[in-house]
C-alpha positions as CSV (number, residue, x, y, z in Angstrom):
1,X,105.9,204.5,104.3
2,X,104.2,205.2,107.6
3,X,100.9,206.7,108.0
4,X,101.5,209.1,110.8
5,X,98.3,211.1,111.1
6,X,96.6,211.3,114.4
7,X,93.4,209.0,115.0
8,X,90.4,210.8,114.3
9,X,87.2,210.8,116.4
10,X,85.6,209.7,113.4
11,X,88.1,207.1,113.5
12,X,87.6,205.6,116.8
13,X,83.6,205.8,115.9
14,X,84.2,203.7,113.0
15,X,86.2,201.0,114.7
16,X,83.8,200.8,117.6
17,X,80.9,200.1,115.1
18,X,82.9,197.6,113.5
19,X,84.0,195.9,117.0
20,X,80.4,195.6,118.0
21,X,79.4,194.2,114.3
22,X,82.2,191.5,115.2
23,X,80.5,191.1,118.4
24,X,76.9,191.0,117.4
25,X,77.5,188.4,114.9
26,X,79.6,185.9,117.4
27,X,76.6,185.7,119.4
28,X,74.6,185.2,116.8
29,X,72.1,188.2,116.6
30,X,71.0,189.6,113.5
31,X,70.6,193.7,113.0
32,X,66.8,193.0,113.7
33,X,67.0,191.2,116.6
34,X,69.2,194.1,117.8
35,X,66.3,196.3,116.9
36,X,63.8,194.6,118.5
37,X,65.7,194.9,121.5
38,X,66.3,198.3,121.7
39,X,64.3,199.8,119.5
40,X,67.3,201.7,118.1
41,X,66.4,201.9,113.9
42,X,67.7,199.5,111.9
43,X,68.8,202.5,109.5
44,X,71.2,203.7,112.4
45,X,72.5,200.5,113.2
46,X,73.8,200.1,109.9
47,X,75.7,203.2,109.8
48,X,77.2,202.6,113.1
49,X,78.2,199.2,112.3
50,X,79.4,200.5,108.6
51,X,81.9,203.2,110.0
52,X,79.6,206.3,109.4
53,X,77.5,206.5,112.9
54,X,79.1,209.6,114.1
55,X,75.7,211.2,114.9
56,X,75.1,208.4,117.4
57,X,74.0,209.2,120.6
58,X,75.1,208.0,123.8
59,X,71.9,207.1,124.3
60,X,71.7,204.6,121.5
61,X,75.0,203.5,122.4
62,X,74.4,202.0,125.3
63,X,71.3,200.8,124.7
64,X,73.2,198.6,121.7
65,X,76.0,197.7,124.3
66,X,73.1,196.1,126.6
67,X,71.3,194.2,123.5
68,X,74.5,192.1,123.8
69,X,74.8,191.8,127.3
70,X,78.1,194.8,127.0
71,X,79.0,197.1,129.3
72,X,81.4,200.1,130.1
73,X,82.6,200.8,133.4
74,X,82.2,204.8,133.4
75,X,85.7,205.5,134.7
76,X,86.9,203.8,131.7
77,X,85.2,206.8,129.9
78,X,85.9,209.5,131.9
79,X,88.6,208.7,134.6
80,X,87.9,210.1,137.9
81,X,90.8,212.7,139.3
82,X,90.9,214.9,141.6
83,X,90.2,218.6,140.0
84,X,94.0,219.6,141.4
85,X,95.2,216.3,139.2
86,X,93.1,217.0,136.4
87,X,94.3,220.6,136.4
88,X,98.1,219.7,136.3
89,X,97.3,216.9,133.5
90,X,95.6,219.0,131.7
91,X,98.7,221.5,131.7
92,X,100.5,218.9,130.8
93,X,98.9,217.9,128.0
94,X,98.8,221.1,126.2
95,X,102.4,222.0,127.0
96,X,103.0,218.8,125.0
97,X,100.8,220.0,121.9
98,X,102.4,223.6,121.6
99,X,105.7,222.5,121.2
């Protein structure tokens, strides 16, 4: 039988924690070399790296991404559209949902 609930956001959190533990440990860093780094605690870290860092902040985030030499190209987190395209995808979307 197929699991067909929708992906959570706390989800997509937990499988970008464990994606940078993967990561962190191919290049050979430990969680305190990470902090040392970024100063980001150890204590939050862990619970991003364990699936339960949903009160992560951006802030944190990227600083983690940079400790191993990561980084996001912002359109890749918020695509840029033109408001009239945005508008009509947006429309979209939702007709989608209600139905």
């Amino acid at each position: 039988m197929f699991n067909n609930a929708p992906i959570t956001t706390f989800d997509k959190i937990a499988s970008l924690g464990n994606l940078y533990k993967t990561y962190r440990k191919a290049i050979g860093l430990s969680q305190e070399d990470v902090h040392k780094k970024t100063g980001v605690a150890l204590s939050t870290l862990s619970l991003f790296e364990n699936g339960k860092g949903q009160g992560l902040s951006l802030n944190h985030f990227f600083l983690l991404l940079d400790a191993l030499g990561l980084d996001i190209d912002n359109e890749v987190l918020i695509p840029i559209v033109s408001r009239t395209n945005f508008a009509k995808m947006w429309k979209e979307q939702n007709k989608t949902r209600k139905q």
